[in-house]
C-alpha positions in Angstrom: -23.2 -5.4 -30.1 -20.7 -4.9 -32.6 -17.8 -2.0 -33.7 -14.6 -2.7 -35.4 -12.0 -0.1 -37.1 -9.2 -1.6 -39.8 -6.2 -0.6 -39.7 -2.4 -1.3 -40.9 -0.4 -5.1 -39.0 3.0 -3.3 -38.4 4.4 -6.6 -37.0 5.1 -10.5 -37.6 3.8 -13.5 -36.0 0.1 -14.8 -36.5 -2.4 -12.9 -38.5 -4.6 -10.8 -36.7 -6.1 -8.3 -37.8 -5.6 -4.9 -36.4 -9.0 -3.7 -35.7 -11.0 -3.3 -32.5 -14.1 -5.7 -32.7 -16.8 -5.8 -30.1 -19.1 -9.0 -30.2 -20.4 -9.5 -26.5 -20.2 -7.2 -23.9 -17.0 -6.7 -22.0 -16.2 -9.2 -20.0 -17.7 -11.8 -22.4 -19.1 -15.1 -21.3 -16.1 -17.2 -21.3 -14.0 -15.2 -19.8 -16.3 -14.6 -16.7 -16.6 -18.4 -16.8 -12.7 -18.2 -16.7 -12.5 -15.7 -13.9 -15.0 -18.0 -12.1 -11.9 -20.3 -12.1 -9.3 -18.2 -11.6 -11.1 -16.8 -7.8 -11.1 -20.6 -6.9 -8.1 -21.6 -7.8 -5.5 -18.0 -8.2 -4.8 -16.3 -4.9 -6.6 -13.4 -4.1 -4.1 -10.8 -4.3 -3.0 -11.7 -8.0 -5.8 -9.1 -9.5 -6.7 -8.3 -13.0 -7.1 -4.5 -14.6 -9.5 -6.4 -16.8 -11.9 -9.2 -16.7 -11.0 -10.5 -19.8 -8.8 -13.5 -20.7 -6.5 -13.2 -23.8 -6.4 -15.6 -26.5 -4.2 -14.4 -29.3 -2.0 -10.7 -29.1 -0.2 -8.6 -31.7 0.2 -5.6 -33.3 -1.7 -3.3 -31.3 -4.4 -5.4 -30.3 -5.9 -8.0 -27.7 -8.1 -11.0 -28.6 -10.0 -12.3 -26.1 -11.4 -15.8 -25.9 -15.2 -14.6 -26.7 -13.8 -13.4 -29.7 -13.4 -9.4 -28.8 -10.7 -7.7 -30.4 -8.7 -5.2 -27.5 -6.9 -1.8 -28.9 -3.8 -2.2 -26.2 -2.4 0.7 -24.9 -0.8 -1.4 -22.1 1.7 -3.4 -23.9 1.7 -6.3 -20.9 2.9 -2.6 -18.9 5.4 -1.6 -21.6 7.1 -5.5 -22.0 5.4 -6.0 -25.6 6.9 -2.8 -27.3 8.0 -4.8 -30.1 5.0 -6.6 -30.2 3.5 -9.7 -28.5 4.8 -12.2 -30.9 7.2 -10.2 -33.3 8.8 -12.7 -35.7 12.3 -12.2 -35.0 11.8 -13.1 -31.4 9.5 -15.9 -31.8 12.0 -16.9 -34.6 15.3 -16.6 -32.6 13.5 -18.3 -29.6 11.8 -21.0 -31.4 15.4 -22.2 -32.5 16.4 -21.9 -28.8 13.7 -23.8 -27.6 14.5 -27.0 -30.0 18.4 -26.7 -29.1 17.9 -26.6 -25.1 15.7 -24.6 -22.7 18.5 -24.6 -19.1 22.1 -25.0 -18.8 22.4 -22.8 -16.2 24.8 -19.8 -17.0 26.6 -20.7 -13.7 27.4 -23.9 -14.6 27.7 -24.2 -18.1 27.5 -21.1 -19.7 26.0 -20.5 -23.4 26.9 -17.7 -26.5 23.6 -16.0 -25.9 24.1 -14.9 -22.8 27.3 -12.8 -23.1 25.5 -11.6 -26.7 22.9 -10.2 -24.5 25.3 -8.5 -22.4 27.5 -7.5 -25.4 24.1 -5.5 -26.6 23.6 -3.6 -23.2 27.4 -2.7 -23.0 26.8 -1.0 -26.7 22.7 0.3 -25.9 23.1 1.6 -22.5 24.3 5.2 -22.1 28.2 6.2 -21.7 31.1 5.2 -23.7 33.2 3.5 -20.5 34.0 -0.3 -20.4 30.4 -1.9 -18.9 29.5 -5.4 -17.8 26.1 -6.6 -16.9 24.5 -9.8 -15.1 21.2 -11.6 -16.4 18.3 -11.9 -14.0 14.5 -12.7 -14.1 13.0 -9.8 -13.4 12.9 -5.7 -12.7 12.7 -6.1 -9.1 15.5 -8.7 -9.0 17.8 -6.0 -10.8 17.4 -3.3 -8.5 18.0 -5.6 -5.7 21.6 -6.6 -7.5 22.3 -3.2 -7.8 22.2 -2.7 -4.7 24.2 -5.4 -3.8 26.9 -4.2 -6.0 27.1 -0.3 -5.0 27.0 -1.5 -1.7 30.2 -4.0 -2.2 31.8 -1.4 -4.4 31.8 1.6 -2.0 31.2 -0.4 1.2 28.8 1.6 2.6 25.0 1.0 3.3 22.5 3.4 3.0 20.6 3.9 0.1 18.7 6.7 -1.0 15.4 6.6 -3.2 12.4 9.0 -4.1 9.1 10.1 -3.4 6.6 8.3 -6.0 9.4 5.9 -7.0 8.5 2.6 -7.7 11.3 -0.6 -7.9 9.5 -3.6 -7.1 7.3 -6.3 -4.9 10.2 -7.8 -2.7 11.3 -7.0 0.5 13.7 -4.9 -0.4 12.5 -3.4 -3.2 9.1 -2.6 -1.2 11.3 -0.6 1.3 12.6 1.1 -2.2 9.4 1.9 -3.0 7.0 4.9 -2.0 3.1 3.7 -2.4 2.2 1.9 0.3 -1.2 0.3 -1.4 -0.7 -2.1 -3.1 2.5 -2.5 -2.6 3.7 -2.2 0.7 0.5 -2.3 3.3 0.6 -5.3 5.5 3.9 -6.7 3.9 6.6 -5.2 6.9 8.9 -5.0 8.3 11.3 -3.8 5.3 14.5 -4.0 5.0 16.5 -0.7 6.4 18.8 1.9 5.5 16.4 3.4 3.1 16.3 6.9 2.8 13.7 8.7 1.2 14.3 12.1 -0.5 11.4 14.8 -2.6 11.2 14.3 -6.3 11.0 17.2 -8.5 7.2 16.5 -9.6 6.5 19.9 -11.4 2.6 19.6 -12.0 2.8 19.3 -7.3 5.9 21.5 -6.7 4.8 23.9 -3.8 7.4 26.6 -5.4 5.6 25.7 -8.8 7.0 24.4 -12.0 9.6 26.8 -13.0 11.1 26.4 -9.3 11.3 22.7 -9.1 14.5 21.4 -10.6 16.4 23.7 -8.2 14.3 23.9 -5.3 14.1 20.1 -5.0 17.8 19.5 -6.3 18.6 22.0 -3.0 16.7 20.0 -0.9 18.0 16.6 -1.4 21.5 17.8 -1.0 20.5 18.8 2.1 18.6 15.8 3.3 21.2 13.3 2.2 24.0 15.5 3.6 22.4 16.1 7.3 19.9 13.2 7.3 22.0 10.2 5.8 25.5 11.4 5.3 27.0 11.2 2.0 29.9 9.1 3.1 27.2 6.3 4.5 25.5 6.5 0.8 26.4 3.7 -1.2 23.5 4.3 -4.0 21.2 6.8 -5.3 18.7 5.0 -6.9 16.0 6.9 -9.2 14.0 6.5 -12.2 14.2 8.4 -15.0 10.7 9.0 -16.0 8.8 7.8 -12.6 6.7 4.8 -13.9 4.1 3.5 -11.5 3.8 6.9 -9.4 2.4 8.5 -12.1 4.6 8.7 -15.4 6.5 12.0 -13.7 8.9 13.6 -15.5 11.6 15.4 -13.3 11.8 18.8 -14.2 14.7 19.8 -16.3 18.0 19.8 -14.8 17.1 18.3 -11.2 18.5 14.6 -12.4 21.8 16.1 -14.0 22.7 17.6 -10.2 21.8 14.8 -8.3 24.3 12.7 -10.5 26.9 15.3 -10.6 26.0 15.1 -6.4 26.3 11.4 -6.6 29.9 11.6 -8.5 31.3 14.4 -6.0 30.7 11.9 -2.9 31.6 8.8 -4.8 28.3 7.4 -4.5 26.8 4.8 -7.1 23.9 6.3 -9.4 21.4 3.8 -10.4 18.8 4.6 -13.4 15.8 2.4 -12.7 15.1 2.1 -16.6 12.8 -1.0 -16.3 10.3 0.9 -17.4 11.3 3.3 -19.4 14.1 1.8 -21.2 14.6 0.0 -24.8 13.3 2.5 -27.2 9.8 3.5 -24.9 10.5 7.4 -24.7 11.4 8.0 -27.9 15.5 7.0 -27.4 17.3 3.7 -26.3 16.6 4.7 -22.4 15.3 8.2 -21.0 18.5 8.5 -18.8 19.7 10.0 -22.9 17.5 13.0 -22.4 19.3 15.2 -20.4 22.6 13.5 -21.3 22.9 11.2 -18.5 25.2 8.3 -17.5 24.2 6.5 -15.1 27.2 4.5 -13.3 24.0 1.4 -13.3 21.7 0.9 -15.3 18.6 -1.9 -14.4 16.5 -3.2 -16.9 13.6 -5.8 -18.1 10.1 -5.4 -19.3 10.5 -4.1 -22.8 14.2 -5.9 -23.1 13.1 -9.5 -24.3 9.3 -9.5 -26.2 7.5 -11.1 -23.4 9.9 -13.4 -21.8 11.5 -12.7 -18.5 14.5 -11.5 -18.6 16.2 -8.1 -16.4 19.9 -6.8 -16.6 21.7 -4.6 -14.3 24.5 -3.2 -16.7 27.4 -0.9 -15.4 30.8 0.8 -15.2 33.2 -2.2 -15.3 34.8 -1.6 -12.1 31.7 -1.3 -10.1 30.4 -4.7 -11.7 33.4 -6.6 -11.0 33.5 -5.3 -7.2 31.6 -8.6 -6.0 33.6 -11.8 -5.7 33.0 -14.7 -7.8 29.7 -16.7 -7.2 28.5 -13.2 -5.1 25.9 -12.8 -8.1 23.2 -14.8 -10.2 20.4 -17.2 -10.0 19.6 -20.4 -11.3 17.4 -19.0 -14.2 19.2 -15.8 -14.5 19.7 -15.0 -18.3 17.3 -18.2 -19.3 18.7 -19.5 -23.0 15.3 -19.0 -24.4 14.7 -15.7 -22.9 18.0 -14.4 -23.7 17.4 -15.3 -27.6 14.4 -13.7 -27.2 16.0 -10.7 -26.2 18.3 -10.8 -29.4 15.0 -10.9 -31.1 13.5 -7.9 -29.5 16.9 -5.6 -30.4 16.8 -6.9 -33.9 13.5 -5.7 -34.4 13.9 -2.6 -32.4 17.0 -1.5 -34.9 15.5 -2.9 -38.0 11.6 -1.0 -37.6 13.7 2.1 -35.6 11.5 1.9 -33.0 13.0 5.0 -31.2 11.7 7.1 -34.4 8.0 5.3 -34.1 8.0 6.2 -30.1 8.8 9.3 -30.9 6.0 9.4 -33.8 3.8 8.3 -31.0 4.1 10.8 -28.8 3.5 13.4 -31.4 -0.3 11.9 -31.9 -0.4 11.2 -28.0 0.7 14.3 -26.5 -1.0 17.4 -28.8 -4.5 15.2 -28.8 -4.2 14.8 -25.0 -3.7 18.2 -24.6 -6.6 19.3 -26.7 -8.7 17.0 -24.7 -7.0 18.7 -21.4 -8.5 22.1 -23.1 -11.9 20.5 -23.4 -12.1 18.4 -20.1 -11.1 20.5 -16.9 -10.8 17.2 -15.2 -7.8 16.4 -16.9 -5.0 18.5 -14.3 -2.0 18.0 -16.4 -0.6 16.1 -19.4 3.0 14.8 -19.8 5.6 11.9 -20.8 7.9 11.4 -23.8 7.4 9.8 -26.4 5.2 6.1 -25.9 5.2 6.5 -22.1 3.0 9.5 -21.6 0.0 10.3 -19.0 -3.0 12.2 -17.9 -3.3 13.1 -14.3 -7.1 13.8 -13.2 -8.3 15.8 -10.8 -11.5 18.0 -9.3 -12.0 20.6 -11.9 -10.7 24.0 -10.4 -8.1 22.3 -7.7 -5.5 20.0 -8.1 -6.9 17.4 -5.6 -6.7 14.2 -6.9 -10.0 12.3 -8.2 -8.7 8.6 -7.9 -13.0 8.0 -8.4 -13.3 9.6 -11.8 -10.1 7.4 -12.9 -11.5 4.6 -12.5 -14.6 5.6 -14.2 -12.9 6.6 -17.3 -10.7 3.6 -17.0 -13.6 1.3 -16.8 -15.9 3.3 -19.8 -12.4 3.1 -22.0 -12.5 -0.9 -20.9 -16.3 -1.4 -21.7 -15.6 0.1 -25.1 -12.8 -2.4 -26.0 -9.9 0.1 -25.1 -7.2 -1.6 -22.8 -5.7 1.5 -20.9 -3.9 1.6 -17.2 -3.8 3.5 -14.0 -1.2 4.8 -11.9 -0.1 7.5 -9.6 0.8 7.6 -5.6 -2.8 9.6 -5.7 -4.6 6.6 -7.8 -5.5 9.0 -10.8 -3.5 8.8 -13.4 -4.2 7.2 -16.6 -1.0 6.3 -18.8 -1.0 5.2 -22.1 2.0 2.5 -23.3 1.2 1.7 -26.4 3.0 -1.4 -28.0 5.6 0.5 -30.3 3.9 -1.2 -33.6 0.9 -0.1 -33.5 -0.8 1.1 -36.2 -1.7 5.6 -36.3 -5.1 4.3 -37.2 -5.6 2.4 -33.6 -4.2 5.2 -32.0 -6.4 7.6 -32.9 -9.4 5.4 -32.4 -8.3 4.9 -29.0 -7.7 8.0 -28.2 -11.9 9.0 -29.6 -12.9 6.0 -27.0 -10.8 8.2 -24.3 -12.8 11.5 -25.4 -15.9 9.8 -24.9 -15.6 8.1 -21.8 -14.5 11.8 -20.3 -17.4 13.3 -21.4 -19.4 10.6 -20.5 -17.9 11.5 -16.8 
């Protein structure tokens, strides 16, 4: 079999060329030889959305190792927004690498890392004095927020959201709403969790033009007779909901929780870990509504690929934990922190806010002329590169987690590398790498149309 599409490299690092090319069927040979090895020899629960193994990444593509060329509209889950080997990263980490790879920051700290932090004081929203801390990952962040708003405010509980999503550990599973994957078999969590309604407009029983205020209303309430807002160290949200389904709150229901959150002097937290660093169309989503977040967690998108996560904040709440209270042997890696220098370079110098931005304008119109042609598809949304389809039984708004997966898996067989979500299983979201070409996004986008009509 064979089908390829040219189109435009927008990024360093090796030449590949940005095209989508089918020569086996998907997976190919090797990789199911590969896959062969990775069920004797990975653990069980470490799955795969596809059952192919990469060889080479760029631009806006995949290679695989039978030779199949991938259009991504996964980006890694929105980490390779400036590309999987963009040159000022690969550059800037390169150097690192041939200088040293571990120090520690703890014990003998490096330039790099207060750069990094430097950069997130001037990115993140607000115009107060902020610090941050280096960590390894998005879950690991959230965690450390906690640990500060609890120190700061000495209080405990902490309040999250339905369909949030902050992470695989212990505590970070209690955070979290979806119990499968994420949660089922894994307990006991940790406590003083709270959980409170999102305002999901697409599922608000008042409907849409209800929600911000009818669900604002009722987490007052819950936090106020349920929790106590003088027992609420943090409210902890994201600002476009990421793995439950790519929701965005409806218009004005974030501002009054933070305005909640500042009456009571509790901490807000803006999980931006996946929405942050130019992936909505501004430096974080938390900007849309004029928000400023007293934290603010971060990774994915933040360092190119490497591992790397932040929690950046409101001096005086980041210095409330005494000395040696915070960090990690690997937290704020050399490598990954030059890496991360990389990734803002080439976010400022290609503007990548503009090009998510640009995205969404292809994304969002087409989607919604496929809504108009495809009753399956219940509702379209998202900003700028982070945007979603949520399918359901034509008619209703049940949820068809079954059809997902077949469109997922038509869009896979067809050499289109797309994602699902949702606390329901059927969303499909599309996070493009922030490079790619308008040529691979429209071709994508084709392969979508056909695999709903093939449903």
């Amino acid at each position: 079999m064979s089908a390829t599409s040219d189109t435009t490299e927008t990024t360093g690092g090796p030449s590949l060329p940005q095209r989508r090319r089918l020569v086996t069927e998907i997976p190919g040979p090797r990789s199911r030889e590969l896959m062969a090895r990775k069920t004797a020899a990975v653990a069980a629960g470490v799955g795969s959305v596809m059952p192919v193994f990469a060889r080479r990444a760029g631009g806006g593509v995949v290679e695989d190792v039978d030779g199949n060329s991938l259009i991504d509209f996964g980006s890694g889950i929105a980490v390779t927004s400036v590309g999987n080997s963009a040159e000022a990263v690969v550059r800037r980490a390169t150097a690192q690498l041939e200088q040293f790879t571990h120090t520690c920051a703890m014990v003998t700290p490096y330039e790099s890392y207060v750069e990094v932090c430097e950069e997130l004081a001037r990115l993140t929203p607000g115009d107060h004095r902020k610090k941050s801390i280096l960590v390894n990952s998005g879950a690991e962040a959230v965690e450390n927020a906690v640990k500060i708003a609890r120190y700061h405010t000495r209080r405990q509980a902490v309040v999250v959201f339905d369909h949030g999503y902050h992470g695989r550990t212990n505590l970070t599973m209690a955070l979290t709403a979806k119990n499968m994957p994420y949660k089922h078999g894994f307990g006991p969590f940790a406590p003083e969790v709270y959980r409170v309604p999102m305002a999901y407009p697409y599922r608000w029983p008042g409907g849409a033009e209800n929600c911000a205020e009818e669900a604002a209303a009722q987490v007052v309430e819950q936090i106020t007779r349920q929790v106590g807002a003088e027992n609420t160290a943090a409210i902890v949200v994201e600002p476009i909901l990421g793995e439950g389904g790519f929701i965005v709150p409806a218009r004005g229901f974030l501002p009054r929780i933070a305005e909640f959150a500042r009456e009571h002097g509790i901490v807000f937290v803006a999980d931006e870990i996946q929405s942050g660093f130019c992936r909505t169309g501004q430096w974080f989503a938390s900007e849309d509504e004029g928000l400023v977040p007293d934290l603010v967690t971060t990774a994915k998108g933040i360092a190119g690929g490497l591992p790397l996560a932040a929690v950046t904040g409101r001096a005086e709440i980041m210095d409330a934990a005494h000395s040696g209270g915070l960090g990690g042997t690997y937290g704020g890696n050399p490598v990954a922190c030059a890496a991360a220098l990389g990734a803002i370079e080439t976010m400022r110098e290609l503007d990548l806010p503009a090009r998510a931005r640009h995205i969404g304008e292809i994304l969002l119109p087409r989607l919604a002329e496929l809504a108009a042609k495809h009753p399956v598809i219940g509702d379209v949304r998202g900003r700028g590169a982070m945007v979603a389809v949520e399918l359901v039984r034509p008619g209703t708004k049940e949820p068809d987690p079954a059809a997902t997966a077949k469109v997922a898996a038509a869009c896979h067989a067809e050499g289109l590398l797309v994602l699902t979500t949702g606390t329901y299983g059927n969303v499909v979201r599309f996070l493009p790498p922030l490079v790619i070409g308008d040529d691979l996004l429209h071709e994508g986008l084709d392969i979508l149309d056909h695999a709903l009509t093939t449903l």
